[in-house]
Structure formats: C-alpha cells, structure tokens
N, C-alpha and C positions, 0 to 999 in steps of 0.2 A: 622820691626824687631828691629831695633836700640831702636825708643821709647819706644816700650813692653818692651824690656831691663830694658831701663832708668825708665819707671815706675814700674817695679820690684822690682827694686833696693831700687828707695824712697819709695815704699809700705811697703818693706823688712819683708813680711809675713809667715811662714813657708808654708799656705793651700793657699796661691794665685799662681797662674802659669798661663799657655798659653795653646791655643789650636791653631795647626795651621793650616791654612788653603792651602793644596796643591797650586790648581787654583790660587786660590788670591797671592799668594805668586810669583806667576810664572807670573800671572798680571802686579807686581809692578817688573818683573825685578830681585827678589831675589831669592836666593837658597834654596828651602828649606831642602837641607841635612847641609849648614853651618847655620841656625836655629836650626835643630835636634840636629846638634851637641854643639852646642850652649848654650841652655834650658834645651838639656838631661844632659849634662857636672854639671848645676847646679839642678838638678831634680826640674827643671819647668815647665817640659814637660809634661801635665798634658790630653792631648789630639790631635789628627788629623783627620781633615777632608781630606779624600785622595780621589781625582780622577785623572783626568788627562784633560789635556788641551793644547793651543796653545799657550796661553800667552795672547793673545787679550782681550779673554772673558772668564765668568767664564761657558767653556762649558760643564764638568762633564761630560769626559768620559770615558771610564772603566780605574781601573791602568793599568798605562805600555803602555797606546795603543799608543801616541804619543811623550811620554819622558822617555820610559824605560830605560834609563840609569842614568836621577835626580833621578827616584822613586828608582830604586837598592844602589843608594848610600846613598837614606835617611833613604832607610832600613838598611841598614849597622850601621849608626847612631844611628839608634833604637835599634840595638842587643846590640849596642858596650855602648853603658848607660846603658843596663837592660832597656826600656822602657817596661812596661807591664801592661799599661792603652787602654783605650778604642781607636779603629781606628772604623771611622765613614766614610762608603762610601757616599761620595758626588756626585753619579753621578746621572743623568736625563736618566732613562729609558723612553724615547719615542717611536720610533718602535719597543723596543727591549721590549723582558719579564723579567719583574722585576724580579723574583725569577733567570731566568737565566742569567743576567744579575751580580746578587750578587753574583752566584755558579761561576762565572769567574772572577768575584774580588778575589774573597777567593783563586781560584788556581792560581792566577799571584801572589799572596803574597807569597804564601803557595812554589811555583814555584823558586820564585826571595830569597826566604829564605833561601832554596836550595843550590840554586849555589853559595849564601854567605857561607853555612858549607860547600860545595867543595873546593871552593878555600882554606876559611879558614881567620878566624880574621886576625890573626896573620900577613899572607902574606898580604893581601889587608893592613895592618896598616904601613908592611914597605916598601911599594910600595908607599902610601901617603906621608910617611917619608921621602922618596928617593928624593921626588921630581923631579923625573924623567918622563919626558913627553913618550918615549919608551916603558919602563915597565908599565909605565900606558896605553898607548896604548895596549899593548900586552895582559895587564888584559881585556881590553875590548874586545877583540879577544876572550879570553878565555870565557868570560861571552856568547859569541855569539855562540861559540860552544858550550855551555850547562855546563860551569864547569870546565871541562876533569882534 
C-alpha cells in the first residue's frame, strides 16, 4: 500500500490509480478498509478484487465468509468516498456453482450495505471519531444483530 502511494504520487496522473486486491492485501498483513479509505479519500480508487480469505493464501472465498467484519468496514469506505467503479469477485468456485456462488456475493454486499444505511454514515463516522473501543465494540454487536 505505502508504495502504490509513493508511486502515485511521483506518477501524479489524474487516469492512473489502484485496484485492490482483498486477499492479497490480507496476505501482506494490511487493511484493506485503511487502503479504501486511503485511495478513495484521493479518488484513486479505481478498482477491487473482493473475496475473502485467511490471510495465508490467496484462497477466494465468497465475501464476508471468514473476515466479515474487514469486508463491512471497507464497504463503509467505499460509500463514504462515493466509490462507484467496478468490484470484481475474486473468488475460486470449486465444488461450488459458479453462477450460485456469484448470486451470494451479490447478496453479502447487497446485505452488508444494508446494515451500513441502518446504522447510518454518520453514527458509524463518530463512533471512529470517538475513538472509543466500547462504542465500537457495541457497533459490532449491532452489526451482528442485523442493524436494529
């Protein structure tokens, strides 16, 4: 992340940006909702490969199955820029059926986007503000109950 930055920066091209890559991002260790917010902040965001994974490898598996709570916060990130570029599922349908497979990508997004207009920009922006580990805990409570 840092370097894409730094070569951003000395590129300093209006049409050059990023695409990020969920997995890979979770690979190295990084976050990629402080990416989203990051890239989007400077409309560099120009793309995402989203699945989901362990961190190990790049295993591409449906959103949300194993890190529902990075993927909710980098959706967050993506409303709270306006991102409204292309999301590109990265996942490896193997036993599963592709087409059903995709139909539950679409509703964990469609899902987690959801309970982002529940709660609400606003509250989740001064709950980050707060910096408070409780309230933030408590939002994720919230998130687990569906919203409410």
């Amino acid at each position: 992340m840092g370097v894409t930055g730094m070569m951003l920066n000395d590129i300093n091209r209006e049409n050059i940006g990023v695409t990020l890559d969920y997995c890979h991002m979770l690979m190295k260790h990084e976050n990629p909702a402080f990416a989203a917010d990051i890239f989007g902040s400077q409309n560099k965001l120009y793309g995402i490969h989203l699945n989901d994974g362990y961190g190990v490898h790049d295993d591409g598996l449906m959103i949300g199955t194993s890190t529902p709570f990075k993927t909710l916060e980098m959706l967050y990130y993506f409303k709270k820029h306006n991102y409204d570029h292309a999301i590109y599922f990265d996942t490896f349908p193997v036993i599963e059926e592709a087409a059903a497979e995709c139909e539950r990508n679409i509703e964990m997004i469609e899902y987690m986007d959801k309970l982002i207009d529940q709660v609400g920009m606003e509250k989740i922006q001064k709950i980050i503000d707060s910096n408070d580990a409780i309230a933030a805990s408590k939002l994720m409570i919230n998130f687990f109950r569906g919203g409410e």
